[in-house]
N, C-alpha and C positions, 0 to 999 in steps of 0.2 A: 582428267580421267574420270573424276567424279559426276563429272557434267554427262559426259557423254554415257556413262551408267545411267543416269535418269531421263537423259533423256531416248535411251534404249528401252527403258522400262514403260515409258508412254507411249512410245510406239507400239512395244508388245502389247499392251492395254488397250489402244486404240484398235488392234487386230481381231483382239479378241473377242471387243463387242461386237465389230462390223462384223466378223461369224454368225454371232448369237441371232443378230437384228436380222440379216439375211436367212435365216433356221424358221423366223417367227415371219419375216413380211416376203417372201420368195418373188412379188412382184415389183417389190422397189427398186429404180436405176441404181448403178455407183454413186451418182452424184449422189441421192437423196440415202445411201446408207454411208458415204464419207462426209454426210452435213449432218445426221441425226449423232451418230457416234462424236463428231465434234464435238456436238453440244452435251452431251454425256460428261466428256474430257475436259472440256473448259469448265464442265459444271465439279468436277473432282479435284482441279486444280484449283478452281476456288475454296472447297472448303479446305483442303489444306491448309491455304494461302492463311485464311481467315480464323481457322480454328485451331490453327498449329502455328505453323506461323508467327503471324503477328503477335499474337498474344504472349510467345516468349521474349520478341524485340520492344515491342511498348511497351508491355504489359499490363495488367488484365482492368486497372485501374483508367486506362488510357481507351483501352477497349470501350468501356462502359461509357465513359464521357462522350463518346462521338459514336456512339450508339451502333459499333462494329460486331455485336454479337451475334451468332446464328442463331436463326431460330428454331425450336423446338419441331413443330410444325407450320402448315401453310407455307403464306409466300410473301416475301418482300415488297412493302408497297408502295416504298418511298423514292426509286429510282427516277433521278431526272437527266433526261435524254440530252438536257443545255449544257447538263456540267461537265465543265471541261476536265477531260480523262488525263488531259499531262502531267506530267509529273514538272518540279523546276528547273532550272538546269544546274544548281546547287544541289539538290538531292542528286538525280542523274551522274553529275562530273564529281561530286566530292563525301554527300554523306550516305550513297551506299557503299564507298569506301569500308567501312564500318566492318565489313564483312571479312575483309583480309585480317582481322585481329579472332575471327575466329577458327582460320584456316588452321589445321594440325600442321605440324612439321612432317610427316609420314602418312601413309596411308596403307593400314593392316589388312592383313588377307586371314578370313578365318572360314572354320569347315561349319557344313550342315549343323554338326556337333557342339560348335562352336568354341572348337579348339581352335589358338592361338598359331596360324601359320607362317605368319612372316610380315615380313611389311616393305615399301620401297618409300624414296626419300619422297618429300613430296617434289623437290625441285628434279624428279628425274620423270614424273608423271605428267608433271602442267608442260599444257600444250603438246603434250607426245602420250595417244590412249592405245598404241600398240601392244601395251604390256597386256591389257584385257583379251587381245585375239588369240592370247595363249591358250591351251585346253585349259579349264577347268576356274581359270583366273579372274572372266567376269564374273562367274558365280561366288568366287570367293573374297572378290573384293567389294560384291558388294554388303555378302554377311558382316565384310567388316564396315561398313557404312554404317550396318545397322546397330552392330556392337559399339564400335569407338564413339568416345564422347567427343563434342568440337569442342575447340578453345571456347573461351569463355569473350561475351564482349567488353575489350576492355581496353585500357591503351597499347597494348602489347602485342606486336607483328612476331612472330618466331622469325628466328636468323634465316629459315628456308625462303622465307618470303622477300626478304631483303639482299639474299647473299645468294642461296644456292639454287634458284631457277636459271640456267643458262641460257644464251640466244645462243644462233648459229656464229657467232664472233665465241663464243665461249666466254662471253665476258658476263658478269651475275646481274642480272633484272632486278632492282628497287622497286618492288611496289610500293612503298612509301612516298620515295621520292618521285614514284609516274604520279600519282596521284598528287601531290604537290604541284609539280608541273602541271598537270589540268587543269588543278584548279586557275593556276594564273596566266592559263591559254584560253581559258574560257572567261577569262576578266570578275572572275567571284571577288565578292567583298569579303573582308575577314572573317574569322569568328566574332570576336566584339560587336563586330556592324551586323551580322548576324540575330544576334543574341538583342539587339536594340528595334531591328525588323519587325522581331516574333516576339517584342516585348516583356523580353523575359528578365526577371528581379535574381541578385544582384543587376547593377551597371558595374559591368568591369571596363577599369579607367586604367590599372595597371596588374601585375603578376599577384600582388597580395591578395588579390578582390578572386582571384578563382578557388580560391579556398575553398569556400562552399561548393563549387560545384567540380573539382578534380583534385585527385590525390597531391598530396605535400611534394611525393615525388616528381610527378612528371612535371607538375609545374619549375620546378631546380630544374629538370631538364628542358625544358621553354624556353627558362631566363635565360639558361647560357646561350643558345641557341640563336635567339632573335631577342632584337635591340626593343 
């Protein structure tokens, strides 16, 4: 339901400039005022992407290293047309994963006012955005977008994500476990092998060695897990 709020919200956005630009260029075709407002669009959802964004997932240290910061003025001069825009298919199938640990368990409805209206589970929302055609509920759901804080990234999926998304069997969707499964349908190497790829210090050779880099806890839940 969340998705389909912004991605409502881009299309109003999109509408609004194609107005403006047709107000200001009365001789321009459709196509040339649905390519110019594109690039407007593409140009907004970059900086988001870039200046909001990333910078809370990397963070801002990570930013600086690989020279991701907007600039102030001017224009970007380093763009090269060879490099290849794909992504791997380990980030793709497994570590935007990541993002299910910040998914809330519910999703709040709140007023102009920014009083406290209600809220729906999230597993009654994912994949079903009819709740929004109600009067008044796209509006309110998305104030609460803009109030509610997301989970935090971290190793923790809420029960909603695991248990209470239903299919049409009625039986509870595992995003965990989907994600698991992809990974070993799309044949990814471990994390360890991973971690030796992208040359990163420790070498984790067993359970004890991720101490530095994950909580005491989850790793006890690892162990018992997998051999």
């Amino acid at each position: 339901m969340g998705l389909t709020i912004i991605h409502t919200i881009f299309m109003r956005e999109h509408n609004r400039i194609a107005r403006k630009l047709a107000q200001i260029n009365s001789q321009w075709s459709d196509d040339q005022l649905f390519e110019e407002t594109r690039r407007i669009l593409v140009a907004e959802l970059q900086h988001i992407t870039y200046n909001e964004f990333l910078p809370s997932v990397l963070g801002h240290q990570t930013i600086d290293k690989y020279n991701l910061n907007l600039l102030n003025s001017g224009f970007y001069e380093n763009y090269d047309i060879n490099a290849n825009p794909s992504i791997d298919n380990a980030v793709a199938s497994a570590v935007f994963a990541f993002m299910f640990t910040t998914v809330p368990s519910k999703m709040e409805r709140y007023s102009q006012e920014l009083q406290n209206l209600g809220s729906i589970k999230m597993g009654e929302a994912y994949f079903d955005p009819t709740e929004i055609y109600r009067k008044n509920k796209f509006d309110e759901y998305l104030m609460g977008m803009i109030s509610q804080n997301a989970q935090g990234s971290d190793p923790v999926v809420t029960n909603e994500m695991t248990n209470g998304i239903l299919t049409e069997s009625k039986e509870g969707l595992d995003f965990v476990a989907l994600v698991i499964q992809q990974g070993r349908d799309h044949g990814l190497p471990g994390y360890t092998e991973w971690r030796k790829g992208c040359k990163l210090e420790p070498q984790i050779d067993n359970f004890n060695d991720l101490t530095t880099v994950m909580k005491s806890d989850a790793i006890k839940k690892l162990s018992k897990l997998y051999s």
